[in-house]
N, C-alpha and C positions, 0 to 999 in steps of 0.2 A: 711413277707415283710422286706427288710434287710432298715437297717438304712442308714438316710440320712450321704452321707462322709463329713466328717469335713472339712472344709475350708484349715486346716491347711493339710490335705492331698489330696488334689484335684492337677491336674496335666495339668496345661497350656498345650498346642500346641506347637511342637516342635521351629517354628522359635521365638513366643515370651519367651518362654522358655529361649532362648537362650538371648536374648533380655534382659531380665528381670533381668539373670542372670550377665551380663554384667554392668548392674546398680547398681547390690549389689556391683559389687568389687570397680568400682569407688566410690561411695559414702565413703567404708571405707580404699580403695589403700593408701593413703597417712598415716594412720594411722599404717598400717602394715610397710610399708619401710622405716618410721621414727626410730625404733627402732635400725635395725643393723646399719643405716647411722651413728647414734649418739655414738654407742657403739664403729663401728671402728674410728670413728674420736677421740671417746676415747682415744682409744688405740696406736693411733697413728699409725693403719693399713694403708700400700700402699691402691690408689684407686680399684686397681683391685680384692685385698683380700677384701673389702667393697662389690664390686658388687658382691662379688660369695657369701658372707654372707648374700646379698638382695636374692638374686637366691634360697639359702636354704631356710632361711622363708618365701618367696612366697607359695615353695611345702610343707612346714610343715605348713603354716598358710591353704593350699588348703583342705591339708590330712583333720584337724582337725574340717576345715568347711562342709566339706561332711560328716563325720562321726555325726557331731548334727543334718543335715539336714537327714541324712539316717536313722543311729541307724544302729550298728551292735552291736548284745548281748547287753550288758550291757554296752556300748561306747555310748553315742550320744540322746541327748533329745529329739529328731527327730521335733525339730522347724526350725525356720527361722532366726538361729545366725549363725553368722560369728565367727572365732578363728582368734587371732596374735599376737606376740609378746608383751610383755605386757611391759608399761614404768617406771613401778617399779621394774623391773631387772636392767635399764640402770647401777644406782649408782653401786650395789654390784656387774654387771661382769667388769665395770669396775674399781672399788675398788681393787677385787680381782686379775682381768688379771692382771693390770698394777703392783702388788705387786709378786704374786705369777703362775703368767699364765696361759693362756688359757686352760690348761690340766686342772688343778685345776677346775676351773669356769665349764668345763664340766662336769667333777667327782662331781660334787656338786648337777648338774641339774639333770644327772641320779639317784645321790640318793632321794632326794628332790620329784622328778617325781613318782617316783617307792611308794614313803611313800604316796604320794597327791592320788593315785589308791587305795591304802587301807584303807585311813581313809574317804576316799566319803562318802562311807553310814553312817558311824557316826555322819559329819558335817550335812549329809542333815534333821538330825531326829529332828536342829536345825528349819525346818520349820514353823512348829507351832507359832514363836513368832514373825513369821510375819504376822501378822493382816490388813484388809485393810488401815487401817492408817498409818501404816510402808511402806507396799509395797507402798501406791499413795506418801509417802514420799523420798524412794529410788528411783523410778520411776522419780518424777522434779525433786531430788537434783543429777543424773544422765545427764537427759539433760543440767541443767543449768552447771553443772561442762565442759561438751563436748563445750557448744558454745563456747566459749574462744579459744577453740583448733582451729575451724573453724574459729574467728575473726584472728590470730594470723598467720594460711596462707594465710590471705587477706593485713592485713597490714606489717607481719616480726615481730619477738619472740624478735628483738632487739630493743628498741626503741631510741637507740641513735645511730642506725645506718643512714647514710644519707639518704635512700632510704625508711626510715621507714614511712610508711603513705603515702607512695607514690600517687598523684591524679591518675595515669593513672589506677595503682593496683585497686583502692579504685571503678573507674567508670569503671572498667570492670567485676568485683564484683557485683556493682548494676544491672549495666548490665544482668549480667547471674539470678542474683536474680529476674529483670524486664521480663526475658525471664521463668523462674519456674514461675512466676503465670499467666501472659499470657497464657502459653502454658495449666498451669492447669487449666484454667478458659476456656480455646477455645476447648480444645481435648477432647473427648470423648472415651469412649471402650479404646483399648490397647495401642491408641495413648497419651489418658489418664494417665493411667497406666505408660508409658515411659516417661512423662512431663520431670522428672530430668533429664535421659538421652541423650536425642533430647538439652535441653539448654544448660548442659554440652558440648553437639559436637560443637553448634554453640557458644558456648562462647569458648571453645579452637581453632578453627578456627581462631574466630577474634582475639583471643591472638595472636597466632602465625603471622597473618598476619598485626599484626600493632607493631611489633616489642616486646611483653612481655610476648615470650614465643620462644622458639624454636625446630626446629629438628635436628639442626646437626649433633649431636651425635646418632644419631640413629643407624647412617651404622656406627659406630666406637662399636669393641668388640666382643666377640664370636657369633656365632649363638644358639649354644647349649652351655651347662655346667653345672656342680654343682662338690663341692666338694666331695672328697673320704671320706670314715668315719674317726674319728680321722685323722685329717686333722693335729689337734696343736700338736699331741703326744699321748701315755700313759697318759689313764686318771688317774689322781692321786685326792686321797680323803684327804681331811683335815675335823675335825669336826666340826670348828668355823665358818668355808666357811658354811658348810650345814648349823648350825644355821643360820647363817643369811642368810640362802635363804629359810630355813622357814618360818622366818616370814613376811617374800616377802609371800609364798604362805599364811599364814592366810589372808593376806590382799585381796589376789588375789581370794581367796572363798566367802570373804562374799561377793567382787565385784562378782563375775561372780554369785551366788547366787539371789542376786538382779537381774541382767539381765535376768536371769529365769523366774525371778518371773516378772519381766516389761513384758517381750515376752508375757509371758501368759494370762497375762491382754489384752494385743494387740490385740491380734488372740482369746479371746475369748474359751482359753483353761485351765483347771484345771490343775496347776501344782503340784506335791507333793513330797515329800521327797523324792522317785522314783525317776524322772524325774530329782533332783536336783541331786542327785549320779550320775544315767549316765550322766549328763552334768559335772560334775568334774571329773570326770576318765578318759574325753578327755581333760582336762586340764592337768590333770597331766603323762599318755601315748602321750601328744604330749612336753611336757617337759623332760620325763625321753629319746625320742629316739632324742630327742636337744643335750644330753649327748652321742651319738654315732655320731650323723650326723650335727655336730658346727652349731645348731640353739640356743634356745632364751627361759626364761621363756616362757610361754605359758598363755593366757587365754581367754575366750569367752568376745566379745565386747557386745558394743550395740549400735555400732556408726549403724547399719542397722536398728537398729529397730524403729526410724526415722520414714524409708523410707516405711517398713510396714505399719507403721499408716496413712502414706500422701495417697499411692497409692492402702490402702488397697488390696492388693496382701498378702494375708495370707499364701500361698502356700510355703513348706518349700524349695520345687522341681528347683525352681528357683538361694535360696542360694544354694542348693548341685551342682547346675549347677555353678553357680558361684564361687564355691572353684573347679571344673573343670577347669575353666578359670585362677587359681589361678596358679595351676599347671603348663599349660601352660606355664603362662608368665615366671615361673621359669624357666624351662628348655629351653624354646624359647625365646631366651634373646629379640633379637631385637622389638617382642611384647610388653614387659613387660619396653622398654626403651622409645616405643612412649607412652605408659598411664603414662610412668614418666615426659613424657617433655608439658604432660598438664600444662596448667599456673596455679600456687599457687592460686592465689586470686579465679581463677574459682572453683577449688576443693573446696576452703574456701567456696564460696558463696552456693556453694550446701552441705556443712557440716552444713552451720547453720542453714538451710533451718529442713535438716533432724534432727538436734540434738533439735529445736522449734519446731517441730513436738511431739516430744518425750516428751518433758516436758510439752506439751498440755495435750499430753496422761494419764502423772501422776496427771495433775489438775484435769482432767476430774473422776478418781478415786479419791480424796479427795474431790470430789463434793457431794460421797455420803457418806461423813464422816458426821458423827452429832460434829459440833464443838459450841453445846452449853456445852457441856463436856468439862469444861477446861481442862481435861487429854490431850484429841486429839489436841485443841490449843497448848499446852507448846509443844509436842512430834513435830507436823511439824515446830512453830515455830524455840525450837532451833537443832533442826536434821540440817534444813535447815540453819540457819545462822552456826554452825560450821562448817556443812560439806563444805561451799560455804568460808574459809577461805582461804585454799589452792589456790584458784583458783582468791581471790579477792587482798591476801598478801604472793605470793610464800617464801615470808622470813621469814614469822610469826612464825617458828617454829626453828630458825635458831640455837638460845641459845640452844636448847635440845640434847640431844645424839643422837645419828647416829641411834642407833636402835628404839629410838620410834619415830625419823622424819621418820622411813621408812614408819612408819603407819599413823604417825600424817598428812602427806604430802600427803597420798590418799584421799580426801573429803569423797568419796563415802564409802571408809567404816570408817572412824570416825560419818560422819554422819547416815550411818547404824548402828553403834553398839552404838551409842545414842540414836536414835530409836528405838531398840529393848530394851535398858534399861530402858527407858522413861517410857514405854508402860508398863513393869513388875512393875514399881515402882508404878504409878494411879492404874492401872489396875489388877493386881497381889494382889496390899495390900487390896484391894474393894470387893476381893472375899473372902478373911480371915473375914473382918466385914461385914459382911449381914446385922448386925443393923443399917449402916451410910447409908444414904439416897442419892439417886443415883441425881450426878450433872446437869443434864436434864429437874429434876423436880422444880430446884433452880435457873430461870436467874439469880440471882443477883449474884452467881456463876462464870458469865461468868469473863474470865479474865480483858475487857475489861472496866467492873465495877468494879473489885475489886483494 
């Protein structure tokens, strides 16, 4: 009798399929187009060289998400993540561009890229010293880092701009948030399933039609397009540039690492040092062909995996259809320009919707921690408070060099790599002394007490 198929490979019906797939990309659209937007206003690119920079990481974020959701060879985890530009390249391409040029900044990512493909399997053999206490710890300190991103297109990144906190932004926000639980409390079956999507259209509708969103620009710009390869030039290599787009990618493993490891908890599926290689060898082959085709570091999000856990849809079939859709919008611009003129605050309201979902998810794993072990206390406690500085004092690291704010200013992996030290230092030295009596059998141990 063949075994029962895994959740994680089971395969919807063509039009929800399609449907389904549709939801991944808005859920995390706005996190993909944020990257080149920022990069060319960096650089002080015309608007048009900006859109064909959205154009390209559309089709390289599509590429990269069919390939996790498919798996070819040894490419792709074959879960239900999303790829896109990642916002810890922003500083160093434009550091770099605005210094030394965009040929540069791509000679960098092709090499960078091509290194991230071969040390895969060495980073992932780093598995093991994720324990359920680390993973339910990356898992929230994950969501919590995301929800700010989704508060942040509700009220504006500015806050001393006039418009910041705007009432009308703020109640059409609630609004769409009033319409995801309605709808998830009323729908049933695939209408169920669709909650996010159905209050996203009716809340971009009523954006639109009450003036805090628009289409105008839709019919203005090409039909089709993307740029030719080496667009800026001869890619030229400097070695300082690659260093520090190094260690842009350490950072960007132990993130997309974690994400691995959240999915798999999600969906109910064992992840392993396996799994973690081919999921970074799409990190790093959609970064090093960034380096021919003027895209963008690269790396596997999690702003989806949210949206797995609200609408339990485990099916990876859905994201691969949705990095389909991804494509698309690249190449068919005017598609990819009405999912842009969705209203901020609505995108918001359903990012944070998904990113609290998320950090349920990693509660719900630290649920089955034993935290009469003060190890497990200290380890979520401070994972959780440093990793959550970033996100609560983007200045707090202001004083320090360029090169350790690159790391220090990701939460997710300073909070990651404190968790995994944490865990070595209780737990590691505990197994050197078998004589010292295990903290579980000692309430007065708890931290609490002491």
């Amino acid at each position: 009798m063949a075994s029962p198929l895994s959740p994680v490979d089971e395969r919807p019906r063509f039009g929800p399929l399609v449907l389904l797939g549709l939801q991944h990309v808005l859920v995390m659209y706005a996190g993909v187009v944020v990257v080149p937007i920022v990069v060319g206003a960096g650089l002080g690119l015309p608007q048009s060289q900006i859109a064909d920079l959205v154009s390209v990481d559309l089709v390289l974020a599509g590429i990269g998400t069919m390939l996790q959701a498919f798996g070819v060879w040894k490419f792709g985890i074959r879960m239900p993540l999303v790829v896109g530009a990642a916002s810890n390249g922003i500083v160093p391409m434009v550091l770099i561009g605005s210094t030394q040029g965009l040929s540069t900044v791509y000679g960098s990512l092709l090499v960078v890229g091509v290194l991230w493909v071969l040390i895969a399997p060495l980073f992932s053999k780093l598995l093991k010293l994720f324990p359920e206490v680390v993973t339910g710890t990356v898992i929230t300190l994950i969501g919590l880092t995301l929800i700010p991103v989704g508060l942040k297109l509700i009220a504006g990144s500015n806050p001393s701009a006039h418009n910041y906190g705007a009432p009308a932004n703020l109640a059409l926000a609630g609004f769409t948030l009033a319409l995801i639980a309605v709808f998830y409390r009323v729908f049933r079956g695939l209408l169920g399933q669709l909650a996010m999507l159905i209050a996203l259209t009716v809340g971009a509708i009523v954006g639109w039609v009450t003036g805090l969103g628009s289409l105008a620009g839709v019919a203005h710009g090409p039909v089709f397009g993307l740029l030719r390869p080496m667009h800026y030039g001869a890619l030229h290599f400097d070695i300082p540039s690659i260093l520090l787009f190094l260690v842009i990618v350490f950072v960007l493993m132990v993130e997309a690492s974690g994400q691995g490891l959240a999915v798999g908890q999600v969906v109910g599926k064992k992840v392993g040092p396996r799994d973690i290689a081919n999921l970074l060898r799409v990190d790093g082959l959609l970064t090093a062909l960034s380096g021919v085709f003027n895209g963008f570091a690269y790396t596997t999000f999690g702003q989806n995996i949210g949206l797995v856990a609200l609408t339990k849809v485990r099916s990876r079939y859905p994201v691969a259809v949705g990095g389909m859709i991804l494509v698309v919008f690249g190449v068919v611009q005017p598609i990819g320009r009405v999912i842009a003129a969705i209203p901020q605050p609505v995108i918001g309201a359903a990012a944070v919707a998904t990113f609290a979902a998320l950090t349920v998810s990693g509660i719900q794993l630290l649920s089955r921690v034993d935290f009469n072990q003060t190890g497990n206390l200290v380890i979520v406690m401070l994972s959780l408070g440093v990793g959550l500085i970033p996100a609560g004092a983007p200045d707090f690291y202001k004083q320090f060099p360029f090169a350790a704010q690159v790391f220090l200013k990701s939460g997710v992996a300073t909070g990651t790599v404190l968790a995994v030290l944490l865990n070595l230092l209780f737990f590691a030295a505990r197994k050197r002394r078998p004589e010292e009596p295990l903290v579980h059998r000692e309430p007065a141990a708890k931290l609490s007490q002491s």
